[in-house]
C-alpha positions as CSV (number, residue, x, y, z in Angstrom):
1,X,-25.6,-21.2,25.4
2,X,-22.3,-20.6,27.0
3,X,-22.5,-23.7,28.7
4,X,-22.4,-25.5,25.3
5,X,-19.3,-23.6,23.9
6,X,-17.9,-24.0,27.3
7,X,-18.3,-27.9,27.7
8,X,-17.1,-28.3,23.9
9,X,-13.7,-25.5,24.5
10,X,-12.8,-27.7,27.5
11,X,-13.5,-31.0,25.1
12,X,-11.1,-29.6,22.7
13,X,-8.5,-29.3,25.1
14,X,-4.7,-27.6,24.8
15,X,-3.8,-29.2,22.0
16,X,-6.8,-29.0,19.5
17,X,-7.4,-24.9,20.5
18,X,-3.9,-24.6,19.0
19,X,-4.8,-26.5,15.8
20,X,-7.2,-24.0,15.0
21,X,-5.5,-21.1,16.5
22,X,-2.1,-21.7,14.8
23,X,-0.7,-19.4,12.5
24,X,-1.1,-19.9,8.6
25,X,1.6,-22.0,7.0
26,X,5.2,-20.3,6.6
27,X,4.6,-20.8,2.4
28,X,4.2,-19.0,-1.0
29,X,2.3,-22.2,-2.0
30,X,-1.5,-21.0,-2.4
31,X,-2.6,-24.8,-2.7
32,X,-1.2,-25.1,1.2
33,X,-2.9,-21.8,2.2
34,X,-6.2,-23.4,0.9
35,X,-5.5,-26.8,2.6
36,X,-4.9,-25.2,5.6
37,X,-8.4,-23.8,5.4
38,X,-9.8,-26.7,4.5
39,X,-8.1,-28.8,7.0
40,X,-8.9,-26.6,10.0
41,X,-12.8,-26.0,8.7
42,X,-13.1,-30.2,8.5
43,X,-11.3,-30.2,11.9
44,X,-14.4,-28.2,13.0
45,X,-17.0,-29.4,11.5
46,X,-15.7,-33.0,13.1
47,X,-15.5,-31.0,16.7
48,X,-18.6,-28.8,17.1
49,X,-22.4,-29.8,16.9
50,X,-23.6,-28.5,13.1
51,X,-25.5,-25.3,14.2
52,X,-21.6,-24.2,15.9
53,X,-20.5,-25.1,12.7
54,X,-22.7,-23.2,10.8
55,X,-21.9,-19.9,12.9
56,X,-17.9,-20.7,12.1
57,X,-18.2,-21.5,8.4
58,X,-20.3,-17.9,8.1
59,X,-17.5,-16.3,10.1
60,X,-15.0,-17.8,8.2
61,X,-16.6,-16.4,5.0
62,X,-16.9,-13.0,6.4
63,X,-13.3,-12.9,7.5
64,X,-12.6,-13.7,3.8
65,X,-15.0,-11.3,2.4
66,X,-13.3,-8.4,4.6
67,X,-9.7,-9.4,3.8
68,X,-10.5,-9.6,0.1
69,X,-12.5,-5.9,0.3
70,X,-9.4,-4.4,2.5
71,X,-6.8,-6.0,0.0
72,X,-8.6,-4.7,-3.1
73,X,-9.1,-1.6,-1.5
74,X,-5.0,-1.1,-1.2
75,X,-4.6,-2.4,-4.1
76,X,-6.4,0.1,-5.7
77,X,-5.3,3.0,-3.6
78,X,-1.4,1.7,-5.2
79,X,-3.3,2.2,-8.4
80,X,-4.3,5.4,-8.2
81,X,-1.2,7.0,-6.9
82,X,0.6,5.9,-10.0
83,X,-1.7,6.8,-12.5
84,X,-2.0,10.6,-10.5
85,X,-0.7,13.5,-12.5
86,X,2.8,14.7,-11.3
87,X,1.9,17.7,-9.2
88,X,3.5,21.2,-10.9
89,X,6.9,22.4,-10.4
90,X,10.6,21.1,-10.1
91,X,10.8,16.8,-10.3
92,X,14.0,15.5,-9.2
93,X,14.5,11.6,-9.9
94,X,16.8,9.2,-9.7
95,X,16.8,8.2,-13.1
96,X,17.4,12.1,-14.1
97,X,19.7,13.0,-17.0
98,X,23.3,14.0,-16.0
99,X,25.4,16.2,-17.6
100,X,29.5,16.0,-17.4
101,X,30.5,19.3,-16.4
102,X,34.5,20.1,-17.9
103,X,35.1,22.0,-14.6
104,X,36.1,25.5,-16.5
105,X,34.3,28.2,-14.8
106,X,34.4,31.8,-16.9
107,X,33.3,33.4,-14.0
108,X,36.4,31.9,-12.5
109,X,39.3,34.8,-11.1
110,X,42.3,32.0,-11.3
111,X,41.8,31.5,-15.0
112,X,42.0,35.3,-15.9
């Protein structure tokens, strides 16, 4: 079995291991993001024998089903620290009232 993913890793060569290694497009774009999956999983299926394929495709879905879990997860977390009571005591923000102060001080021994 190694000898299979052996002969087709040295079929693939320099240049297609990068292809499939490279990172994800530099883009906000979501279509790009999803042609770049699509793109690399055709460039696959066109490089492997079907049953290699079949073990990437299910890691590729795992992969996605972890990033989505992990994301919602955080996203959530995010949730829940803003929706938390304020814990009891002094709150200091900086959105806090202010109040001029006129600078005269009764407690002040210069104005006496």
């Amino acid at each position: 079995m190694t000898d299979v993913i052996t002969d087709h890793a040295d079929a693939i060569g320099a240049s297609g291991r990068s292809s499939f290694t490279g990172p994800p497009p530099d883009s906000e774009d979501t279509a790009r993001h999803i042609g770049e999956i699509f793109r690399r999983l055709a460039q696959a299926a066109e490089t492997f024998p079907p049953q290699a394929y079949a073990r990437i495709a299910a890691a590729v879905l795992v992969a996605l089903g972890k990033a989505v879990l992990i994301e919602a997860e955080q996203q959530a977390e995010r949730l829940r620290q803003r929706t938390a009571a304020s814990p009891p005591g002094i709150k200091v923000s900086a959105s806090a009232r202010r109040v001029d102060f006129d600078g005269w001080d009764p407690g002040d021994p210069d104005t006496q």
